[in-house]
KEKEMAR-978704 format. One line per 8 residues: number of its first residue (from 1); their letters; for each residue x, y, z of C-alpha. Coordinates in steps of 0.1 Angstrom, whole numbers, plus 5000, padded with zeros to 4 digits. Layout:
<nodes>
NUM> a> X:Y:Z  ...;
</nodes>
This chain:
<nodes>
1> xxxxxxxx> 5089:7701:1656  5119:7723:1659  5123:7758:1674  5135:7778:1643  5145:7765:1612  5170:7783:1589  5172:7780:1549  5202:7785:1537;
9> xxxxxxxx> 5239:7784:1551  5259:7809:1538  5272:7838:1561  5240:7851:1570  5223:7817:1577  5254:7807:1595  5255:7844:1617  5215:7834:1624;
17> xxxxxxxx> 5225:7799:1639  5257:7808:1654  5238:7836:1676  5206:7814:1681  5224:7786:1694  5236:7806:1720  5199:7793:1737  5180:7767:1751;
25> xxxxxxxx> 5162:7761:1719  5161:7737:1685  5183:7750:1659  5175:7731:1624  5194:7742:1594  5193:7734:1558  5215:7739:1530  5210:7725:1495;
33> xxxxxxxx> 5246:7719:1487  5271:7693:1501  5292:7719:1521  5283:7754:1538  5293:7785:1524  5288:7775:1488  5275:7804:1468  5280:7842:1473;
41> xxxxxxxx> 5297:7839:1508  5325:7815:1491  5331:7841:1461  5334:7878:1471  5362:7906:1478  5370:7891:1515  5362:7927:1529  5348:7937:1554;
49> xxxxxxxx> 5337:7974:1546  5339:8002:1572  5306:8016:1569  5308:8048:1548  5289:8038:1516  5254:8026:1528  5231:8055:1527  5224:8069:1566;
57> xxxxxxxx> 5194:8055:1577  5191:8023:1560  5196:7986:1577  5226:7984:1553  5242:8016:1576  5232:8003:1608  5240:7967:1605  5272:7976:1582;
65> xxxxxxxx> 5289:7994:1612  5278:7969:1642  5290:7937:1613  5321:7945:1612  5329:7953:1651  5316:7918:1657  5330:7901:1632  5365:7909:1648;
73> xxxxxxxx> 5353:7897:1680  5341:7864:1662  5372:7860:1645  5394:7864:1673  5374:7839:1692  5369:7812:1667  5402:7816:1651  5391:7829:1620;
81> xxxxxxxx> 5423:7844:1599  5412:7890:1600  5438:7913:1594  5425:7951:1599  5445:7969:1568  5416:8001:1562  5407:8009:1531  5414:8039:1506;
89> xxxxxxxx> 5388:8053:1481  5408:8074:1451  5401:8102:1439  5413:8111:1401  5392:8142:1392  5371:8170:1408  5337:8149:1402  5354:8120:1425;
97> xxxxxxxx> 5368:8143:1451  5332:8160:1455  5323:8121:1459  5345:8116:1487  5332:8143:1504  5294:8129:1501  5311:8095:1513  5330:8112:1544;
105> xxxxxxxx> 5297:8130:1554  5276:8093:1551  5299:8078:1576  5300:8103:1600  5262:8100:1599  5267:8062:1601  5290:8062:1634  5323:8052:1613;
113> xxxxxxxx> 5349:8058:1634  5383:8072:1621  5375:8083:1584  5398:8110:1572  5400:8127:1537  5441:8124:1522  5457:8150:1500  5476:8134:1469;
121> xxxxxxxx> 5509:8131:1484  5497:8115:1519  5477:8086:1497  5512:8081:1477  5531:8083:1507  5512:8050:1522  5508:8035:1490  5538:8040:1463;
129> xxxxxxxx> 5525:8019:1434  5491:8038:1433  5488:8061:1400  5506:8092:1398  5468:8105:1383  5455:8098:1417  5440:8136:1435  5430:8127:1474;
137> xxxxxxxx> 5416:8093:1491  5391:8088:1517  5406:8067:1546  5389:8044:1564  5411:8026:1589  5385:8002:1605  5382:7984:1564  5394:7949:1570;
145> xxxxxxxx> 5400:7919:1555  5386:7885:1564  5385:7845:1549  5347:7845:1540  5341:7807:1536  5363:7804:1571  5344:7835:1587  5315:7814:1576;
153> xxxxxxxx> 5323:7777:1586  5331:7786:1621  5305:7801:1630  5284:7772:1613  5307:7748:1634  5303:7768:1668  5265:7765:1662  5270:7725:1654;
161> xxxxxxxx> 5289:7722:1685  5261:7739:1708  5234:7716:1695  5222:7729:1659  5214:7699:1637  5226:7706:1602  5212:7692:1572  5232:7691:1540;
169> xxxxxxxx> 5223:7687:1504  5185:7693:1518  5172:7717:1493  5141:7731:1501  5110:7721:1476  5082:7742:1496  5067:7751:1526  5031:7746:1543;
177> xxxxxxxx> 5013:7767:1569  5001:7738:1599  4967:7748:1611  4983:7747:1649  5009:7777:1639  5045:7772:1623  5052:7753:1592  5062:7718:1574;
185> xxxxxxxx> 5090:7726:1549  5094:7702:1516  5128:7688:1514  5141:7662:1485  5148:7644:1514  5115:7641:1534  5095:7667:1557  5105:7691:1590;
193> xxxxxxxx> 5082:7709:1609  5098:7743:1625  5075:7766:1645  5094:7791:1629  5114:7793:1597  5144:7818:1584  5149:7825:1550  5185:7830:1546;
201> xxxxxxxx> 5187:7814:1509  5213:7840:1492  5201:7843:1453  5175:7819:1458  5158:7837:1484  5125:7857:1464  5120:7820:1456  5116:7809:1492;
209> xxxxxxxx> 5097:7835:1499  5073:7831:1475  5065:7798:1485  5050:7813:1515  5038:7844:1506  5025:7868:1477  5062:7879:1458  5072:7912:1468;
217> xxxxxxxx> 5109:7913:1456  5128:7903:1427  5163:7889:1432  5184:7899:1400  5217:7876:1406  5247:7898:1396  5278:7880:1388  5317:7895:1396;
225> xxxxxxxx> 5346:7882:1379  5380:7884:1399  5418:7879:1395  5439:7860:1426  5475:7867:1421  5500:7851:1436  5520:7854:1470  5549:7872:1453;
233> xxxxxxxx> 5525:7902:1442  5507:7898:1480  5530:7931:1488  5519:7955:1458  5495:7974:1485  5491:7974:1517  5457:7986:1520  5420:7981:1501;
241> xxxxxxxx> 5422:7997:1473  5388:8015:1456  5377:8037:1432  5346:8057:1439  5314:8038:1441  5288:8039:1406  5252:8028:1408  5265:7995:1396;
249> xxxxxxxx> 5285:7988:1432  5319:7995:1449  5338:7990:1415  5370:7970:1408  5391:7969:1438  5431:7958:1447  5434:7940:1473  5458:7922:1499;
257> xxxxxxxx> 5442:7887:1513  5448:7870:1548  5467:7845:1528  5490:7869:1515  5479:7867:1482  5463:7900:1459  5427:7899:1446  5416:7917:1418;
265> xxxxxxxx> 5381:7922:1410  5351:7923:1400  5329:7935:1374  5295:7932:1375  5272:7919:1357  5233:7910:1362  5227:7874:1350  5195:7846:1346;
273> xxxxxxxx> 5213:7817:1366  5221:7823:1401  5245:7794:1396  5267:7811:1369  5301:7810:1379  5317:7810:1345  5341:7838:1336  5347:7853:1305;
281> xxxxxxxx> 5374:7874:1285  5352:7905:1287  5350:7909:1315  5386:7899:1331  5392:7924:1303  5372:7950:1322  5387:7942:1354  5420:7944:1342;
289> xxxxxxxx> 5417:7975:1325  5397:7990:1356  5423:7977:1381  5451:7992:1363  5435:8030:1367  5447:8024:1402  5474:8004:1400  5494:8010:1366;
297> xxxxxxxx> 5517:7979:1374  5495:7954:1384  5515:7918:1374  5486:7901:1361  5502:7870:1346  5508:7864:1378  5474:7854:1383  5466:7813:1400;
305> xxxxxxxx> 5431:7814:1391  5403:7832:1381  5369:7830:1395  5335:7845:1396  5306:7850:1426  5267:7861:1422  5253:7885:1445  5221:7885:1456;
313> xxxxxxxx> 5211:7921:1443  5172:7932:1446  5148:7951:1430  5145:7969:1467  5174:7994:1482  5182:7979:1513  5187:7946:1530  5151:7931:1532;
321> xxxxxxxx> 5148:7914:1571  5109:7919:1574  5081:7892:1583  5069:7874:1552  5040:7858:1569  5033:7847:1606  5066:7826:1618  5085:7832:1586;
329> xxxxxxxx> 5114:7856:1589  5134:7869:1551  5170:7874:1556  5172:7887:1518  5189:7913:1496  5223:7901:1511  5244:7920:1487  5278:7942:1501;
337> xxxxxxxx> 5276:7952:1525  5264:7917:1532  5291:7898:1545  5301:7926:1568  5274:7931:1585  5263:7892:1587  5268:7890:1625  5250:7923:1627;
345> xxxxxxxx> 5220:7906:1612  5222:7873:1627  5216:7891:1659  5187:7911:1647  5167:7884:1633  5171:7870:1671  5154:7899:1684  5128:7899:1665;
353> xxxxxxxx> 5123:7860:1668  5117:7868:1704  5095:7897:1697  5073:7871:1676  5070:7851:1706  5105:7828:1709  5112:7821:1743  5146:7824:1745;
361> xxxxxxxx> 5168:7816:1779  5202:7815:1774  5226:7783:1777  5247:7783:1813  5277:7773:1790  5277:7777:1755  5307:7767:1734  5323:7805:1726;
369> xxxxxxxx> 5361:7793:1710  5377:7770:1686  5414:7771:1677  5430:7750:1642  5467:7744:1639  5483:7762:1611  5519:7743:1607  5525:7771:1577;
377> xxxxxxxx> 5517:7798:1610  5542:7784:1635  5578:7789:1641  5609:7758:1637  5604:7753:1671  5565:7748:1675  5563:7728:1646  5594:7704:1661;
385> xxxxxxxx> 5574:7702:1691  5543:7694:1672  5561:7665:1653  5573:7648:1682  5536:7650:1695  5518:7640:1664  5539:7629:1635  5515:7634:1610;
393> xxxxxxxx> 5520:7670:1612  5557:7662:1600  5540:7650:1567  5536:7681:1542  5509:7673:1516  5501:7708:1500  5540:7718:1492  5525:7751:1479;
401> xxxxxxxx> 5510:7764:1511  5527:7738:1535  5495:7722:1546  5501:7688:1569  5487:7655:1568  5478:7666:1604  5460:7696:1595  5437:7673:1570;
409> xxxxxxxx> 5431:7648:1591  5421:7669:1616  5397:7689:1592  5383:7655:1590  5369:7650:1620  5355:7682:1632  5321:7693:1638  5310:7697:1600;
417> xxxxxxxx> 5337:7678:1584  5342:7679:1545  5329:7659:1516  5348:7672:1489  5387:7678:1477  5373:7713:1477  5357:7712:1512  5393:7702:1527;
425> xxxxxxxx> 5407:7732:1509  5383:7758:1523  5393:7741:1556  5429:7737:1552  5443:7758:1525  5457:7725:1507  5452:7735:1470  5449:7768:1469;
433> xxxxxxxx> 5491:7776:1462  5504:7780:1425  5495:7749:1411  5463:7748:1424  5462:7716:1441  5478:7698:1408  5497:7681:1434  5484:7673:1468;
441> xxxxxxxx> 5445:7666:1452  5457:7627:1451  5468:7628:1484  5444:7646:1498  5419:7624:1481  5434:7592:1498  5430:7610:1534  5398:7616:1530;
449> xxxxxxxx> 5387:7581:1516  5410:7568:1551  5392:7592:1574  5361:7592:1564  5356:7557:1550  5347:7569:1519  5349:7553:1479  5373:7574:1462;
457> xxxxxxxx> 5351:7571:1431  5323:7586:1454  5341:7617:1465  5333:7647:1446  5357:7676:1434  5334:7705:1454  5297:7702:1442  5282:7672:1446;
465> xxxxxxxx> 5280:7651:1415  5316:7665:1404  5335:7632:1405  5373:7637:1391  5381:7601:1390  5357:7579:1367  5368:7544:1372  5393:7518:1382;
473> xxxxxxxx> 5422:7517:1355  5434:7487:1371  5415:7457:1391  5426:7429:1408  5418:7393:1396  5414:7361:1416  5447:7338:1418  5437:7303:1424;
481> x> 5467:7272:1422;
</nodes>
């Protein structure tokens, strides 16, 4: 029997691991898919939101403000690309500038440090290719932006690397009470026992829950469409870019990324399959049309791809982190301000695991960094260095985003290494240039079939199951005399 054992490893499940590993106890986790950070925390705005918007006095306030001041300690420390830009809400009439005053007011109440309301010609002064309609802007310098499947897989690695045992494509068919205190949880791939269990299942999480307890939430999976633009329009702002928040979220947003790349997005839209990722020409319509309010020139034919994520929206109006039943902790309702305050949360479910009775001592030497080579990062005469050290790194595979053989290779063999073209581009950034890995997909296919030992035939695109290659076109036959 383990200590704990978490459900799910998105950001939140990750965040509870990454901070529970920091003791002397048995970390189990269990994701259903063949990779972490797989649903929501894979396909979102890559923001980490100041803290103005959650009502004062909520968990979403609290936890929103504390997220984000330790996720740029986590980043720094497990070399996680963050870029601090702020963030500007706009104003275009009287009802929105009466808005922004309601936000400003929420976080001073919420402790956001900075936040300053802008007159028309200060927001156009910072950012030139807003609309002329635009009135004022509220200012929140602490915004930032973040990679959220990188933000995620590190601290899912640092947690791996101080003893958590992780436990992919392991998805979670039910859970048992024991008689003795903690529980037996149901896997398609045999039994665990944990003395206590964390539900941090994203979308799916009402459905955990109600395997151990009476339903009391809903979870009503709401489904963003976005635009990524390429690097060329990376430069169009500087800064997050919002209009003011409706009932139905934060609204369609302009963004710049850590890659240097411009997001677009999203709509939203409440859906019946948590898993539906499928975008549609209504609603990149919408966001098109939405994004333009704010940004009249947006090049959108510049666009690389198009993609959608499903938040984990509730029929209650704040995150839900409560006791389901004895030794069964939710971590549920995960929707923005979710990934900013993930590290906020991982550390409160630790406190109250140790209110419930967790002994908890901490580790005389945890493992607290990690550092990845970036050849795209480094200047002529690191990289020359680096060659002469390790040629593989002299071996560009992704032309697009100059990602090494070295840099895949080494992907390859850390602590949760990939089992997917897809899981060496979350890693590496190999694929995720213009031609959207139309190139270097082979390649990186052949490195991973060498490093791993794996069949090509058996490696999937990104989901298990999604095989690109079919068959052998061509076989070798036997030459006798």
């Amino acid at each position: 029997m383990t200590d704990v054992a978490i459900i799910g490893c998105g950001v939140i499940g990750a965040a509870a691991a990454y901070h529970l590993s920091r003791y002397e106890i048995g970390v189990l986790i269990l994701e259903k898919e063949n990779d972490v950070s797989m649903g929501t925390s894979r396909a979102n705005s890559a923001i980490l939101h100041a803290g103005y918007s959650a009502r004062p006095g909520t968990r979403m306030a609290e936890l929103n403000v504390r997220g984000v001041a330790l996720a740029q300690e986590i980043c720094a420390a497990l070399d996680v690309p963050y870029r601090r830009t702020g963030s500007l809400v706009l104003a275009f009439d009287d009802a929105d500038l009466e808005h922004l005053g309601r936000l400003y007011d929420d976080g001073q109440q919420n402790g956001v440090p900075a936040l300053e309301l802008l007159d028309r010609d200060a927001v156009l002064a910072m950012e030139p290719n807003l609309s002329e309609q635009v009135r004022g802007a509220l200012y929140a310098p602490t915004a930032a932006i973040v990679s959220p499947w990188e933000y995620t897989l590190a601290m899912a690695e640092n947690a791996v690397e101080n003893g958590a045992r992780l436990e992919l494509e392991t998805a979670v068919t039910g859970l048992e009470p024991l008689p003795a205190g903690g529980w037996r949880i149901h896997t398609r791939r045999g039994d665990f026992e944990a003395r206590f269990v964390v539900n941090a299942a994203g979308v799916e999480a009402d459905r955990i829950h109600a395997m151990a307890a009476p339903p009391d939430f809903r979870t009503t999976p709401c489904r963003g469409e976005y635009y990524l633009l390429d690097k060329s329009e990376g430069r169009t702002v500087r800064h997050i870019i919002f209009q003011c928040p409706t009932r139905a979220g934060k609204g369609v947003l302009v963004a710049p990324t850590v890659h240097g790349n411009l997001i677009v997005g999203p709509n939203a839209e409440n859906i019946d399959d948590g898993e539906n990722t499928a975008t549609t020409a209504q609603g990149l319509a919408f966001v098109a049309e939405a994004a333009r309010k704010s940004v009249p020139g947006l090049r959108l034919g510049a666009s690389i791809r198009n993609f959608a994520g499903v938040r984990a929206n509730t029929d209650v109006g704040d995150f839900i982190i409560e006791w389901a039943a004895p030794g069964m902790l939710d971590l549920a309702g995960m929707k923005s301000p979710g990934l900013s305050a993930a590290a906020a949360v991982g550390e409160r479910a630790v406190d109250l695991l140790r209110e419930a009775g967790l002994p908890l001592r901490k580790k005389a030497r945890p493992v607290t960094g990690r550092k990845r080579v970036r050849f795209r990062d480094m200047t002529v005469p690191q990289r020359a260095d680096l060659i002469r050290r390790e040629p593989d790194y002299g071996r560009v595979i992704c032309r697009c985003e100059t990602v090494t053989e070295g840099e895949i290779i080494a992907a390859c063999h850390t602590p949760i290494p990939p089992r997917s073209i897809d899981g060496v581009k979350r890693r590496t950034h190999a694929g995720m240039g213009r031609c959207q890995g139309g190139f270097c997909a082979p390649r990186v296919m052949e490195i991973l079939s060498r490093e791993l030992g794996l069949d090509p035939l058996k490696i999937p695109q990104d989901r298990a199951g999604s095989f690109p290659l079919t068959g052998r076109t061509k076989q070798g036959g036997d030459h006798h005399a």
